[in-house]
DRENGUNU-411382 format. One record per residue: residue in one letter; x, y, z of N, C-alpha, C in turn. Coordinates in steps of 0.2 Angstrom, whole numbers, plus 5000, padded with zeros to 4 digits. Each point is the difference from the previous one (the first is absolute). Last residue first. Layout:
N
AXYZXYZXYZ/...
END
This chain:
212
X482450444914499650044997499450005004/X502549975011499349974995499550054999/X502750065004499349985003499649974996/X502549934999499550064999499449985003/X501749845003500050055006499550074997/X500649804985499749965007499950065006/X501150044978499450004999499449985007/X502650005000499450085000499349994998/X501449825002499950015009499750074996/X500449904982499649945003499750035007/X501750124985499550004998499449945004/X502350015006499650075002499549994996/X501149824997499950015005499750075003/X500649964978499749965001499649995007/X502250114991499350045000499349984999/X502049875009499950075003499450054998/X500949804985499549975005499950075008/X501250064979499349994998499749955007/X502150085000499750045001499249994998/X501549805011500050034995499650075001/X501249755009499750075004500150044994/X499549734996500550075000499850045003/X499549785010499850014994500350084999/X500349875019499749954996499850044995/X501450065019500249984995499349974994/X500150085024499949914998500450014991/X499850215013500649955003499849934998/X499050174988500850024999500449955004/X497350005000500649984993500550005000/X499150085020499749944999500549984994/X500150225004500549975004499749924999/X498450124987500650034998500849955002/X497550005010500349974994500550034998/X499650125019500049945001500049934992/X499850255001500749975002500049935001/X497850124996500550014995500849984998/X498249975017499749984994500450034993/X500450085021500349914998499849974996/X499450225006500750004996500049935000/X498350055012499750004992500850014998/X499750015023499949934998499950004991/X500350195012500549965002500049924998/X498450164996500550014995500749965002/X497349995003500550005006500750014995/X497250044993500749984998500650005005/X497650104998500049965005500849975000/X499450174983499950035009500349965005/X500649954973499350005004500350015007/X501250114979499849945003499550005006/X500450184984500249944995500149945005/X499450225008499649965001500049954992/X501350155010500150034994499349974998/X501349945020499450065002499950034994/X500649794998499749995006499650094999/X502449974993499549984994499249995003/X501950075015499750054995499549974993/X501049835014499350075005500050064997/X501549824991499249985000499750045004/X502250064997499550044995499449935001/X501349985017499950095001499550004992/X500949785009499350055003500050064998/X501749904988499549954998499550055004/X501950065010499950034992499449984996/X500949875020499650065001499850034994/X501249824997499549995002499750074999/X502250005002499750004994499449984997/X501150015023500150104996499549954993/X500149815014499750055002500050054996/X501749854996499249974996499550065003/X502350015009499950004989499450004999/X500850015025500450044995499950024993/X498649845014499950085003500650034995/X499949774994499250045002499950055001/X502149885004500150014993499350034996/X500249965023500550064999499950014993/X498849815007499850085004500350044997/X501049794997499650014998499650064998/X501749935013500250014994499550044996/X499349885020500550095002500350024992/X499049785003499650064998500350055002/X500649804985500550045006499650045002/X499249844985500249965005500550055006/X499250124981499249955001500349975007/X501550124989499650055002499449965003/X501449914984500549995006499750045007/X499349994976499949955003500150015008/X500450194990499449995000499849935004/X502250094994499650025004499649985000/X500849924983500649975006499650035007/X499150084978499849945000500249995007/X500950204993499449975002499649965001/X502050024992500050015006499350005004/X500449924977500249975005500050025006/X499250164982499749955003500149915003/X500950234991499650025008499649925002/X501750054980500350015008499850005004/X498749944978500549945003500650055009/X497650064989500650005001500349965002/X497549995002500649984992500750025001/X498450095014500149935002500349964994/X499750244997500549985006500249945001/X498450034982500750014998500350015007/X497749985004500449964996500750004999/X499150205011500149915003500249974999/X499150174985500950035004500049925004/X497949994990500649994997500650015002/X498550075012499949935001500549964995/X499250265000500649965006500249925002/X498650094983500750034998500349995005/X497949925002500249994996500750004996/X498650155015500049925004500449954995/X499550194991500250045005500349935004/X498450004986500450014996500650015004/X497949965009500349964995500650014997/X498850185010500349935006500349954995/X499550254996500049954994500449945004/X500450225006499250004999499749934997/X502350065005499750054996499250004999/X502149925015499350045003499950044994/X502249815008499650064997499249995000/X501849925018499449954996499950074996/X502050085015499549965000499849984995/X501950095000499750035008499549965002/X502249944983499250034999499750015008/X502750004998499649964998499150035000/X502450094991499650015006499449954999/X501250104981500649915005499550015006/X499250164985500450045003500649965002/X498649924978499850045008500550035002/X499749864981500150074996499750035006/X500349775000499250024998500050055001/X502049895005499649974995499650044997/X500750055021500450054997499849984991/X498749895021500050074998500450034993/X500649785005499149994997500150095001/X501849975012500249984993499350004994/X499750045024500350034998500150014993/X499149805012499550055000500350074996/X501549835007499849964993499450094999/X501250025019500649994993499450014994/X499149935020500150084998500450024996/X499849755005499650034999499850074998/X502049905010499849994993499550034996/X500350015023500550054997500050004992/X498849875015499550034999500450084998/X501149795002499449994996499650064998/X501749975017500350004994499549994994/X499449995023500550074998500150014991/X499349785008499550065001500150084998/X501949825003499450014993499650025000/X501150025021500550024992499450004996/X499249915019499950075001500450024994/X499849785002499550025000500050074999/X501949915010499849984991499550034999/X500750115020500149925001499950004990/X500250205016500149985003499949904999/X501250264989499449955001499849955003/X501850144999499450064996499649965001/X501949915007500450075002499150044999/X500649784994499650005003500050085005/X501249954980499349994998499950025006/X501850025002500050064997499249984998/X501249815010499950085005499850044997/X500849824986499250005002499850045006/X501750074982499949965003499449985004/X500550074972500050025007500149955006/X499549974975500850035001500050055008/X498149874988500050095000500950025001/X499349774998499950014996500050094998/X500449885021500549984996499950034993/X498450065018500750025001500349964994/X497949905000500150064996500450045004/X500349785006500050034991499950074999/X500049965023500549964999500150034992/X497750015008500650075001500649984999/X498249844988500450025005500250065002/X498349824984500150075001500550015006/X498549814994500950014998500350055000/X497350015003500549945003501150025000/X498850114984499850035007500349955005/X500649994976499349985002500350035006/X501549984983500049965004499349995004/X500550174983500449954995499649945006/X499350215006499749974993500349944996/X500550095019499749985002499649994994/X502150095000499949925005499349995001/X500250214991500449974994500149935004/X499350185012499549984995500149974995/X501650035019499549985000499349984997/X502050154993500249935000499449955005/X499650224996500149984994500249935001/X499750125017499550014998500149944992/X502050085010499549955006499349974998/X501150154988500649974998499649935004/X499550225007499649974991500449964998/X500550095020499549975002499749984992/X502050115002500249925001499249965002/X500350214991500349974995500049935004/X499550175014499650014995499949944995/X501650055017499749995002499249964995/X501850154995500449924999499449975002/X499550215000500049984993500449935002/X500150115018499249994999499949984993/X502050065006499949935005499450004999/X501950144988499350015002499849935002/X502550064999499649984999499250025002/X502050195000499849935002499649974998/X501950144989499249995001500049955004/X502450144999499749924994499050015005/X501850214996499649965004499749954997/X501850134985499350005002499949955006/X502550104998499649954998499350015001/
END
């Protein structure tokens, strides 16, 4: 008789933390974050609640996890979309043309915060990120920081292209970009759309060239 195979325990391993991932992101979309439980999301993953806490150490840490599993997913899928590698873009393209450039990323945002898979979770975090500040921090250094930065690198390549002004703090000129954007998305008060994104860059670009 063939040798029967052993289980691979790192593919069972695998399968059970996107089961984790998945049925987390799935309570917290249906029930809100409040109502979100390890309890549920064990029940809903088909696992026990040892096995959650075997990797993580509270709620907060699964959906975090599980969010920013999603998100790499989503990043990929947009690569493979747009006739890439599925790797996500390395940075804010740089063709010479800040507007144009600030505006086709601003668009990709759009339609992130329009997703329906990215946009309860993220909603769940976000609020829940204001009242939790460890929540919060985390949910700032893990996601909002890497993608920030991208914003500094090409405002200071635009800077030394002298498409912006010398004096410009670029840490503070991306909010000029981000900041209406997440203002509209979390009040709801009017559609997030690609025509009000290329409305925003065209306001803060104009505000950041040099003067005559």
């Amino acid at each position: 008789m063939a040798p029967t195979k052993a289980p691979d325990s790192s593919r069972r391993s695998d399968r059970s933390r996107r089961a984790i991932h998945d049925a987390a992101l799935a309570l917290v979309t249906e029930v809100g974050y409040r109502r979100t439980t390890i309890e549920g999301i064990a029940a809903r993953a088909g696992v026990g609640k040892q096995t959650i806490y075997r990797w993580w150490p509270s709620k907060a840490a699964v959906l975090m996890d599980a969010f920013l599993d999603l998100a790499g997913r989503a990043a990929e899928d947009a690569g493979a979309g747009s006739g890439g590698t599925g790797e996500p873009a390395p940075g804010i393209p740089d063709t010479g043309d800040l507007a144009a450039d600030l505006k086709l990323v601003l668009r990709a945002t759009v339609d992130e915060l329009n997703e329906p898979a990215l946009e309860a979770p993220t909603r769940a975090l976000t609020a829940e990120g204001i009242v939790d500040a460890k929540l919060g921090a985390e949910f700032v250094h893990k996601l909002l920081d890497p993608q920030l930065a991208l914003y500094v690198t090409r405002l200071r390549a635009a800077q030394q292209a002298g498409d912006v002004r010398a004096d410009v703090d670029p840490r503070i000129a991306l909010e000029l970009l981000i900041g209406p954007l997440m203002h509209r998305w979390l009040l709801r008060t009017l559609p997030l759309t690609h025509a009000y994104a290329d409305e925003i860059v065209d306001y803060a670009v104009g505000g950041l060239a040099p003067r005559a």
